[in-house]
C-alpha positions as CSV (number, residue, x, y, z in Angstrom):
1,X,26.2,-31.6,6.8
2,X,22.8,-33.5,8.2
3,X,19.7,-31.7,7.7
4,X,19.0,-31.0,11.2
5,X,22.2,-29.0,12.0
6,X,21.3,-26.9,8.9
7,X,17.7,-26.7,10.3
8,X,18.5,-25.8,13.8
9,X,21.2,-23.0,12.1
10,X,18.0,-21.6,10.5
11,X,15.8,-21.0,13.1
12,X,18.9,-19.9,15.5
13,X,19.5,-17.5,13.1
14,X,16.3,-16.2,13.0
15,X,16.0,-16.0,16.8
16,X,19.0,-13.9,16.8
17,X,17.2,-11.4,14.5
18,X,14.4,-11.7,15.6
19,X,16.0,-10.0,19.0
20,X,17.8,-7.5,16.8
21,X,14.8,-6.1,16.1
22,X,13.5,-5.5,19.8
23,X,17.0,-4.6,20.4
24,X,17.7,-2.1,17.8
25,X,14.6,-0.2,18.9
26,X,16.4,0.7,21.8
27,X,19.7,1.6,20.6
28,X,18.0,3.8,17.8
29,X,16.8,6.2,20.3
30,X,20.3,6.9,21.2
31,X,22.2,6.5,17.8
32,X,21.9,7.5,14.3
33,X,21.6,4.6,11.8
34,X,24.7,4.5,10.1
35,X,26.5,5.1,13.7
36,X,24.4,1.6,14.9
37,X,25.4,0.1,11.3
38,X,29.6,1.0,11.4
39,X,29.2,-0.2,15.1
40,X,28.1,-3.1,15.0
41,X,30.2,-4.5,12.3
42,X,33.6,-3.0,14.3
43,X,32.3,-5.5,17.0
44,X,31.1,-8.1,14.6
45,X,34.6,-8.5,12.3
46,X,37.2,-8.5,15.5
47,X,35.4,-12.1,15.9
48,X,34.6,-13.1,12.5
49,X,37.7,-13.5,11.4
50,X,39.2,-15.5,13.4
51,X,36.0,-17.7,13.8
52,X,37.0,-18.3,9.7
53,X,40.4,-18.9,10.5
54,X,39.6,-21.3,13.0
55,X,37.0,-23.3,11.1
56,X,37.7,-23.0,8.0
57,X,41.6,-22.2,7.4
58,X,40.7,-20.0,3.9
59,X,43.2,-19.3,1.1
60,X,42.5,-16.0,1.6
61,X,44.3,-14.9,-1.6
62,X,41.4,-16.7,-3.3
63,X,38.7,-15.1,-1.3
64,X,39.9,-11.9,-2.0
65,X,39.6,-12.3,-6.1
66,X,36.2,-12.3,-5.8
67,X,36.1,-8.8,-4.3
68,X,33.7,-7.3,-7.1
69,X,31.0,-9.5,-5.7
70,X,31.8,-9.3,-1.7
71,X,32.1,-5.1,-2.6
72,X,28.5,-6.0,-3.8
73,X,27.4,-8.0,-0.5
74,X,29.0,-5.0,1.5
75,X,26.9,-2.8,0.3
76,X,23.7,-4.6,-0.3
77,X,24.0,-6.8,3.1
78,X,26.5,-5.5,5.4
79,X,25.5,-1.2,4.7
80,X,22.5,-1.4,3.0
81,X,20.2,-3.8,4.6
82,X,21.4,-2.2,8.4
83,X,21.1,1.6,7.5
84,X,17.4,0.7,6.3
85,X,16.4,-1.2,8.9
86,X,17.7,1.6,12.0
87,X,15.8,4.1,9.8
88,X,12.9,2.3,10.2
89,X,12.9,1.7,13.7
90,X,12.4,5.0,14.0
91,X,9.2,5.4,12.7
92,X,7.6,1.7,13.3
93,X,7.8,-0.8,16.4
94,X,9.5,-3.4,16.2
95,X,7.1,-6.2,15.5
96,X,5.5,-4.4,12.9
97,X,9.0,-3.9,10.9
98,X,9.6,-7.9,11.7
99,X,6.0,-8.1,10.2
100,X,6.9,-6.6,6.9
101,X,10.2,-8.3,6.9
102,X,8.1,-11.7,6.0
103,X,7.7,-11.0,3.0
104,X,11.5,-11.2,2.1
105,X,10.7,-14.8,1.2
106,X,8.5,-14.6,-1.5
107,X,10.7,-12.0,-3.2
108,X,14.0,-14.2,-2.5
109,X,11.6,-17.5,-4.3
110,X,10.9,-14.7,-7.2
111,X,14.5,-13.8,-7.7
112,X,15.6,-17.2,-7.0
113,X,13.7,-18.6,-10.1
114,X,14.8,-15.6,-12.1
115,X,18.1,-15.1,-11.9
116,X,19.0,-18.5,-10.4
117,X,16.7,-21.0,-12.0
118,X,16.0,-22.6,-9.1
119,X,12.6,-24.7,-8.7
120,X,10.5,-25.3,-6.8
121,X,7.8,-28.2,-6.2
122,X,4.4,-27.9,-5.3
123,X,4.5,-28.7,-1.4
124,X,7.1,-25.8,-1.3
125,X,4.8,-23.2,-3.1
126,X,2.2,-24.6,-0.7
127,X,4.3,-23.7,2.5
128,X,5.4,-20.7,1.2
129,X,1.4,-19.5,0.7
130,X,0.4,-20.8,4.3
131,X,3.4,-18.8,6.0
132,X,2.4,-15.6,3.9
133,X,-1.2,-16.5,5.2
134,X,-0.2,-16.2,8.9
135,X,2.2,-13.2,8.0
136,X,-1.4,-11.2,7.1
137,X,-2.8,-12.7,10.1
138,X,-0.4,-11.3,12.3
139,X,-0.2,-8.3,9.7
140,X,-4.3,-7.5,9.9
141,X,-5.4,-9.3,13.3
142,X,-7.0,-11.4,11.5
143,X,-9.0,-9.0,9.3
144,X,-7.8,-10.1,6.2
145,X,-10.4,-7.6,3.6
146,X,-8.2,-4.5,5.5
147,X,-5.0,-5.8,3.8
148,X,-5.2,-3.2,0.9
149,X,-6.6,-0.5,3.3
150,X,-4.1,-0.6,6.0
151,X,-2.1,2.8,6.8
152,X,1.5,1.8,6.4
153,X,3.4,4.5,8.0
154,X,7.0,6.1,6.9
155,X,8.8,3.2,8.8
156,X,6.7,0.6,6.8
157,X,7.4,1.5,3.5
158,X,11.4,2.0,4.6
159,X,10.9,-1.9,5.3
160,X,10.3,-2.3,1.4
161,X,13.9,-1.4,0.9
162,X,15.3,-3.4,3.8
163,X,13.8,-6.7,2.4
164,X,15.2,-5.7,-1.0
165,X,18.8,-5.1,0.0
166,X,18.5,-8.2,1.6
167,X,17.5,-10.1,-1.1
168,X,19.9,-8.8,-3.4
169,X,22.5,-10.1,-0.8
170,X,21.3,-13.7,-0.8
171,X,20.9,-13.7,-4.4
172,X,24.6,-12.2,-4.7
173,X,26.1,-14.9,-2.0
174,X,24.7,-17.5,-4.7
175,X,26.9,-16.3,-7.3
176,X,30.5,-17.1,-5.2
177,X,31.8,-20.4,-6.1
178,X,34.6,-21.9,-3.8
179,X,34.6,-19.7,-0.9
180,X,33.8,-20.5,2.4
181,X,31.1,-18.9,3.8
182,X,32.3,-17.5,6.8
183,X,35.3,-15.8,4.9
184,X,33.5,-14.4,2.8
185,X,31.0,-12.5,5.0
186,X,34.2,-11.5,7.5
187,X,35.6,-10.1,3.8
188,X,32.8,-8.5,2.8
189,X,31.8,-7.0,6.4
190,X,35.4,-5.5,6.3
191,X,35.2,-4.0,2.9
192,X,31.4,-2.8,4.1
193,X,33.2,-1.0,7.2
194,X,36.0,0.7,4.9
195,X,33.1,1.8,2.8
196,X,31.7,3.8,5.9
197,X,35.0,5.0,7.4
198,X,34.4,8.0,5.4
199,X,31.2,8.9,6.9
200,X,32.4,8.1,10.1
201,X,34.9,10.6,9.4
202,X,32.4,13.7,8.3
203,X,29.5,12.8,11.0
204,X,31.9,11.3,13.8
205,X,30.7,8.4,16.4
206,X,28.2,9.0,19.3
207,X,28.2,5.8,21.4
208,X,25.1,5.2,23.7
209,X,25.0,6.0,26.9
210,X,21.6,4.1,28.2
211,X,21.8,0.8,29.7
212,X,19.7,-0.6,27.3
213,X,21.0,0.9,24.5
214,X,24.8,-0.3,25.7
215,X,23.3,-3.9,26.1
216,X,21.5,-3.8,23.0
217,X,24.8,-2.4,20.8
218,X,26.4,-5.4,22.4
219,X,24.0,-7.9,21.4
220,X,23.5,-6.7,18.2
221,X,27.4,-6.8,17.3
222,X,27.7,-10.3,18.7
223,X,24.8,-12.6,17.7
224,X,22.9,-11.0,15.4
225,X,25.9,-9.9,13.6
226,X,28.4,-13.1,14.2
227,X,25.9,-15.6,15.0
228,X,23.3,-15.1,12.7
229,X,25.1,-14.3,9.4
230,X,27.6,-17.5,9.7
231,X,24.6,-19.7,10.3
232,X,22.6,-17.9,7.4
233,X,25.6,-18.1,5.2
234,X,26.5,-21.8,6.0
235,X,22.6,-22.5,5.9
236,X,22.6,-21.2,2.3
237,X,25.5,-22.7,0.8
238,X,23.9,-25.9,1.8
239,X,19.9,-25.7,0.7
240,X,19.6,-22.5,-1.5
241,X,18.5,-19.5,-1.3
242,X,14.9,-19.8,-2.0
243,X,14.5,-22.7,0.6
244,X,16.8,-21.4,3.1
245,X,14.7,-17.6,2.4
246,X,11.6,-19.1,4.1
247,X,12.9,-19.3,7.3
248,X,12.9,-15.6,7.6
249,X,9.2,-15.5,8.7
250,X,10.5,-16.8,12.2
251,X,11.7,-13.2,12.8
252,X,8.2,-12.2,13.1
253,X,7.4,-15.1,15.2
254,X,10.1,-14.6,17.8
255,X,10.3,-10.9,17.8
256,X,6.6,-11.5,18.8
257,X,7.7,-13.6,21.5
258,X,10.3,-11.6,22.8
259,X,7.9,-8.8,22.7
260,X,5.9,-10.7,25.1
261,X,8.2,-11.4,27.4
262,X,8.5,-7.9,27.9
263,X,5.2,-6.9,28.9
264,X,3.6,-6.6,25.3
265,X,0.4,-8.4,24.4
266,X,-0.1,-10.9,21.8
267,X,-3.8,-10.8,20.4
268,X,-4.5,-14.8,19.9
269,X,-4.8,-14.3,16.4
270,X,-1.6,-13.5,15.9
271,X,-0.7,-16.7,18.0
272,X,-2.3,-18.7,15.2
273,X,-0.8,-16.5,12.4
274,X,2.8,-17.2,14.4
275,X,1.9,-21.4,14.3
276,X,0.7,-20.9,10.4
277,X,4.1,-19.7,9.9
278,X,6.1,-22.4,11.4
279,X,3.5,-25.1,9.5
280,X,4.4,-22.9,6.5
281,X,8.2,-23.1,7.0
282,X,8.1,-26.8,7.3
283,X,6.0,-27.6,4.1
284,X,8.6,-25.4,2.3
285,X,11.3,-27.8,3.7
286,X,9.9,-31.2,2.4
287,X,12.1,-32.4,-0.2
288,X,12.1,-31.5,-4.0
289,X,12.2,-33.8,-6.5
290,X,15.5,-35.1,-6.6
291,X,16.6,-33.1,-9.8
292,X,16.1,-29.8,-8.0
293,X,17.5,-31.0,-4.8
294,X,21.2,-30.2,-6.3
295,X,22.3,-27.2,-4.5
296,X,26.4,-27.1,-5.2
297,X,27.8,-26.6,-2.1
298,X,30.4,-24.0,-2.7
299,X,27.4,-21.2,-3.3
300,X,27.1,-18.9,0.0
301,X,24.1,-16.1,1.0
C-alpha cells in the first residue's frame, strides 16, 4: 500500500472521531453509556462484516483461533474505551475530552517500546514533543506555567482511562499475526457485543428520541464505528502502532473545528496549538532508519 493512502486513512480516521466526540455529547444527554456503547456497535457490525467479506475474503476459521486476544480487544477497544469515553461526556465538553485524548500518543510510543520494541529516531521523538506542545497550547490557552495548576474536573480524569483502554487495544492488535484487519475488528466488535447482551438484558435499551441525538447515534454507528476503526486498523498493520498513534492528536484539531462550525469560538492560540499539532504529526512521519522501518504487515491495531 502507498504511503499516501495510509496517510489519508489516518487523518480520515481521525476526522471521523474527531466528530464522535461533538456527536456523542448529544446522544449522552439522552442515553446511558453502555446503551450508546451496545448501540453503536449493533449498527457498526451489520456492515462490518460484510465490508470484510467483500475485501478481504477471510478464512474465518483462522480468525476465530485467535479469540483469546480479539476477547481482549473487545473489552479493551470495543467496551472499554466507549463506556469511558460516554461517561465522560457527561461531565466535560467535548473539546476538552478530545484535548486530553492527545495524549494517547505518547503513552502508545511508551508501550510501543516496551512491550513491542519498536524504535524510534530522533525526528520522530521531535514531532511527537512539538504536537504535545500544541496539545498544552490548546490545553492552557497558551499559559503554559498553569499546566500543573489546572482544575481537571470528574470528566477529565475519566479521560485517563479512555486513553488507556485505547492503548492497550493498539498494543493488543500488534500481537495478531495473519489476520486481516477488518475481520478481526468485525470479530472482536461481535464478541464485544455478546459481552454486553447481558447488561442489555438487566438495564434494558432506551433509544433517543431527540433529533440530534437520533442523528448523532447514526453517525456514531457508521463512521466513527465502521469508518474509522477499518482505516485505524488497516493504518496500523501497515506503519505501527507508535507511528500510526500520533495521528490521534488530529481529534483535538478537528473536533475544534467542528466546534466552530457550530457557533463555538476558537481563541487564536489554540489555532496555533491546532497547526503545531499537524507540524508535529508530520515530523513523526519522516522515515526511520531503514532497520526500524520493518513493520510486518500481518500485525493489526
Amino acid at each position: 500500500m502507498k504511503k499516501y493512502w495510509v496517510t489519508l486513512f489516518l487523518v480520515t480516521a481521525n476526522l471521523f472521531w474527531g466528530g464522535h466526540y461533538v456527536f456523542g455529547k448529544y446522544v449522552v444527554a439522552e442515553m446511558d453509556p453502555l446503551q450508546i456503547t451496545f448501540t453503536r456497535w449493533i449498527i457498526a457490525v451489520v456492515l462490518l462484516f460484510p465490508i470484510a467479506q467483500l475485501i478481504e475474503r477471510p478464512d474465518w476459521r483462522k480468525v476465530w483461533k485467535q479469540w483469546r486476544y480479539l476477547l481482549l480487544m473487545a473489552a479493551f477497544g470495543i467496551i472499554g474505551y466507549n463506556f469511558f469515553l460516554y461517561t465522560a461526556l457527561k461531565y466535560t465538553s467535548s473539546l476538552e475530552a478530545a484535548m486530553i485524548n492527545s495524549l494517547n500518543p505518547a503513552l502508545i510510543v511508551l508501550f510501543s517500546v516496551i512491550f513491542l520494541k519498536e524504535k524510534l529516531n530522533l525526528v520522530n521523538v521531535a514531532g511527537l514533543f512539538i504536537s504535545l506542545l500544541g496539545v498544552l497550547l490548546i490545553l492552557t490557552k497558551g499559559n503554559l506555567q498553569q499546566i500543573f495548576s489546572i482544575d481537571y474536573n470528574q470528566g477529565d480524569l475519566i479521560m485517563l482511562f479512555v486513553i488507556l483502554n485505547w492503548t492497550i487495544y493498539s498494543i493488543l492488535g500488534r500481537k495478531m499475526k495473519g489476520i486481516p484487519p477488518i475481520a478481526a475488528t468485525a470479530a472482536s466488535v461481535l464478541l464485544g457485543i455478546l459481552l454486553l447482551i447481558p447488561f442489555m438484558l438487566y438495564y434494558g435499551i432506551h433509544l433517543p428520541h431527540g433529533k440530534p441525538a437520533i442523528i448523532g447515534i447514526l453517525y456514531i454507528g457508521i463512521l466513527p464505528s465502521v469508518g474509522s476503526f477499518v482505516f485505524w486498523n488497516i493504518s496500523i498493520s501497515k506503519i505501527g502502532a507508535s507511528r500510526a498513534g500520533i495521528y490521534l492528536n488530529l481529534i483535538t484539531v478537528f473536533t475544534a473545528i467542528i466546534s466552530a462550525f457550530l457557533g463555538q469560538s476558537i481563541p487564536f492560540i489554540q489555532v496555533v496549538g491546532g497547526l503545531l499539532v499537524f507540524l508535529g504529526v508530520y515530523l513523526s512521519n519522516k522515515r526511520r532508519e531503514s532497520r526500524e522501518l520493518k513493520v510486518q504487515a500481518e500485525a493489526l491495531g
